[in-house]
N, C-alpha and C positions, 0 to 999 in steps of 0.2 A: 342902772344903765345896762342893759342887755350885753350881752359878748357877742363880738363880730365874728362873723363866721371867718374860717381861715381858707386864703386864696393858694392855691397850690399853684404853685411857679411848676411846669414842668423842666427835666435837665434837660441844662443849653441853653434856658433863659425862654423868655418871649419875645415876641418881635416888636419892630421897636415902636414906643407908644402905647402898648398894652397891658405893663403892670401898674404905672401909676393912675392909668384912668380906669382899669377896674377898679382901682383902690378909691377916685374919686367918685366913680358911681356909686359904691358899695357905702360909702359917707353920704352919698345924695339920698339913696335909698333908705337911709335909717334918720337922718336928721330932715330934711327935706318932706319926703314922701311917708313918713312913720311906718312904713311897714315893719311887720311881725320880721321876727329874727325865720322862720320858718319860708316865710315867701322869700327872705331877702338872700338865704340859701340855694333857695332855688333856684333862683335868677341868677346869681354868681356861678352856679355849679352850671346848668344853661351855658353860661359867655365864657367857659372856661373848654367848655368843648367847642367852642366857634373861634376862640383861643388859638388851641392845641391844633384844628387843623388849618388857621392860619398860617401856625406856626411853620406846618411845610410846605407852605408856598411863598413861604417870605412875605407875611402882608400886613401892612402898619396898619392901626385902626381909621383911618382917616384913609383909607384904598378899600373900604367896603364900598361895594356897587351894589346895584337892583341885580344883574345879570350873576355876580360874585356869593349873593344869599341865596337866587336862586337853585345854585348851583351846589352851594352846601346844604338847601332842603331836599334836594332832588337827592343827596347822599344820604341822607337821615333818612328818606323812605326807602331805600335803596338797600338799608341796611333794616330793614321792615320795625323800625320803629311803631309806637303805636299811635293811632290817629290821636289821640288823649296828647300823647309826649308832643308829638309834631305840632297841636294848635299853643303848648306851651311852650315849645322853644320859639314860633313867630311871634308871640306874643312878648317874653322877652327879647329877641331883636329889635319891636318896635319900641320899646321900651327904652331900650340901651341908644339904638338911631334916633329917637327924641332927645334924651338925654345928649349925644353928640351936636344935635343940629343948635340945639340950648345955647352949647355952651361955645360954638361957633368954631367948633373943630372939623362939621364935613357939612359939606351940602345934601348928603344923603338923608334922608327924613324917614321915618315909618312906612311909608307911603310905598318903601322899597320893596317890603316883603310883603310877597306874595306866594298866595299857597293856595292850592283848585282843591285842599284839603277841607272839607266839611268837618268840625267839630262834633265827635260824636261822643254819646255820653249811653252811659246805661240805666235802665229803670233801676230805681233803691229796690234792695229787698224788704217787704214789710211784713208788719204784723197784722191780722184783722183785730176790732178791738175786741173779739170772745178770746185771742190768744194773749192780746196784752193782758188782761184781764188775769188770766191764768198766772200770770206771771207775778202781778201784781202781789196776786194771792198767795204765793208761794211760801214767803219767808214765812216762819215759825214765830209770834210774833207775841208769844210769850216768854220769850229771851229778848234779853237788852241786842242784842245784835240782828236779833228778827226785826225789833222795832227797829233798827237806825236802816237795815236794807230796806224793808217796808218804805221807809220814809225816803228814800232815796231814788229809788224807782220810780214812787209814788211825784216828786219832785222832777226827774227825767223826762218822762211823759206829759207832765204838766207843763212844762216849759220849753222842752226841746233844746236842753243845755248839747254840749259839745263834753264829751268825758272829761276834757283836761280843764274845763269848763268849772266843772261838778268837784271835781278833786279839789280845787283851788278855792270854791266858794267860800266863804268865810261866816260864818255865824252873824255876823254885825250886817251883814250885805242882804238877808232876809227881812225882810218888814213883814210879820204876821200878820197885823191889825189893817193894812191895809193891803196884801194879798198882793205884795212884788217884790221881787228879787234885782239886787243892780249886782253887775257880772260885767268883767272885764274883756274882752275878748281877744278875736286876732287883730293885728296891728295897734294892742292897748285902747282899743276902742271902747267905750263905759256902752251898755246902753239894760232898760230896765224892762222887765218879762213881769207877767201878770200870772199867777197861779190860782188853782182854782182851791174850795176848801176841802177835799178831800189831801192834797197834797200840804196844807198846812195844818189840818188836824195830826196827821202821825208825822211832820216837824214837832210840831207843840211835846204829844208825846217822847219823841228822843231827844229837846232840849231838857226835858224832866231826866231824863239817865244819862246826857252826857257828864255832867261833872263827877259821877259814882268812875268818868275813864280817867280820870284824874289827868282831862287834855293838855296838850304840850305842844298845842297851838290856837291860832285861833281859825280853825278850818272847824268847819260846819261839822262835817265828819270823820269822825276817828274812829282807830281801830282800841282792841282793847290794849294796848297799851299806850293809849295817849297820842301816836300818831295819827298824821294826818290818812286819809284811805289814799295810795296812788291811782293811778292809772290801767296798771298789770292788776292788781289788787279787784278796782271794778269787774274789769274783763271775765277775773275767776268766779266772783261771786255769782255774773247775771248768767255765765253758762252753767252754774252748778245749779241757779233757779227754775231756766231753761229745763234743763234734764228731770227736775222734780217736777215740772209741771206739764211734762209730755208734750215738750216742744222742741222740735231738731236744734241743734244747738249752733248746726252750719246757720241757721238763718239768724241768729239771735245774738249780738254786742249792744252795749252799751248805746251804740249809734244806731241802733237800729228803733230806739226808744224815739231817737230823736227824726228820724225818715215816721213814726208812726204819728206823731207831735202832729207834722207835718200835713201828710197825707190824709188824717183822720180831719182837721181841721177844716182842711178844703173838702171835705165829704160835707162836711155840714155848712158847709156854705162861706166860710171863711173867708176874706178879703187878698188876693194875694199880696201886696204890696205890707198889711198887715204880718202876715205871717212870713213874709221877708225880712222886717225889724225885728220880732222875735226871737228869727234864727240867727241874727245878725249877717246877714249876707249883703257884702257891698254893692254886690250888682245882682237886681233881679232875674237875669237868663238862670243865675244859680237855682236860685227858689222855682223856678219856670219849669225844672225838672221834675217836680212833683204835679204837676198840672197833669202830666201826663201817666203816672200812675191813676192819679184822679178821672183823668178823661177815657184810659182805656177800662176804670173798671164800668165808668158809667156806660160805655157801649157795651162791653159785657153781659151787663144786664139787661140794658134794652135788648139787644140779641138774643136774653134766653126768654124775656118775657112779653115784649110786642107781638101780639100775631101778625104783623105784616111785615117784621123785620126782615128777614129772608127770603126772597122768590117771592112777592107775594103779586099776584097779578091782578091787576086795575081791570076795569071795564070801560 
């Protein structure tokens, strides 16, 4: 059972209404909705600043209006919040005002927030694939620990894991013989990734050298003492492969393998709704982000190689 995130009461209390029905969303949210302890943070830490400046205006939860959220969005941008923050505090309001209307504490509904906020997002940074490539290559891979990086990068790119993803995988959770991996993800969601054989060749080889780490778990990969690899630990290893392979290392994490999973995918023609179960994203507008790395490189190209792209004048 996961740990509940902790609600900080600020001093003087909250006004009244507001600590037991966080505490009731915050149970809806985890038993109800199965959200990741990660989202369900968020959302608490969210209703806790809608909370707080309740709190000085004296205002029970069941006194939220349309006019009243407006009025606390207009303070969020006010206080130049980022467009990012602001479509995720409305989005938590509607959330929490669903959950109130549920449970027949207000008549206010989602419907209340409103925001003339456009969600904006930014292009991932990527890799082309002659730089993943480079990358690929890097580990030294006549050492046991070339081979287990090899193998893990080689697995990264192939699936487009999530770092904490990769860390947590477990050896029993790969199927060689039939070329997929089951991975747990956010909100304990199962679901199974297809790899190609290039990334289960060099598994093969570091399931041969793992047991010489005499492991002390059953994570896929360990360090040479038995542990499992963390998270911090990835991070160091793909910027130290980064730097050997004459690649900025500003552009290059772990997650960057997985924006290339992504992107390279859809180069070649890939499905997007496919490559949204991959990544496991609950809502496709997530995945829909890469559409447009994909879409600006194809005009790119036509741009540099249509002769009538530009100017070009008809008869």
């Amino acid at each position: 059972m996961p740990r509940k995130p902790k609600i900080v009461t600020p001093e003087g209390g909250w006004p009244i209404g507001w600590s037991a029905t966080l505490r009731e969303f915050e149970t809806y949210l985890v038993a109800e909705k199965n959200l990741s302890k990660n989202t369900c943070t968020s959302y608490l830490s969210d209703l806790q600043i809608v909370a707080h400046w309740a709190c000085g205006r004296d205002l029970g939860v069941t006194e939220l209006s349309r006019d009243l959220i407006s009025e606390f969005l207009a303070g969020q941008r006010a206080e130049a919040k980022k467009t990012r923050s602001l479509a995720r505090m409305a989005s938590t309001l509607r959330q929490f005002l669903s959950f109130l209307r549920h449970e027949g504490s207000t008549d206010t509904g989602p419907e209340a927030v409103l925001t003339s906020q456009r969600k904006s997002f930014s292009v991932p940074k990527f890799l082309g694939e002659a730089q993943v490539e480079s990358l690929i290559n890097a580990p030294d891979t006549s050492t046991p620990m070339g081979v287990r990086d090899r193998a893990w990068i080689e697995l990264m790119y192939a699936s487009g894991l999530r770092v904490s993803e990769l860390a947590g995988l477990l050896a029993l959770s790969v199927y060689l013989n039939e070329g997929f991996l089951r991975v747990t993800g956010k909100g304990d969601k199962e679901r199974l990734i297809p790899f190609g054989q290039a990334a289960e060749h060099w598994i093969r080889q570091w399931l041969a050298i793992r047991p010489s780490m005499n492991p002390k778990c059953d994570a896929l990969f360990v360090g040479r003492t038995g542990e499992p690899l963390t998270r911090q630990r990835l991070w160091q290893l793909i910027k130290a492969y980064a730097l050997k392979a004459g690649i900025e290392t500003a552009k290059v994490s772990p997650h960057i393998l997985r924006h290339a999973f992504a992107t390279h995918l859809l180069d070649h023609g890939a499905d997007l709704r496919a490559v949204q179960a991959m990544l496991g994203h609950a809502d496709i507008s997530t995945t829909q982000i890469y559409t447009h790395v994909h879409q600006k490189r194809l005009q790119d190209s036509y741009e540099r190689m249509h002769p009538r792209a530009r100017g070009a004048k008809t008869e």
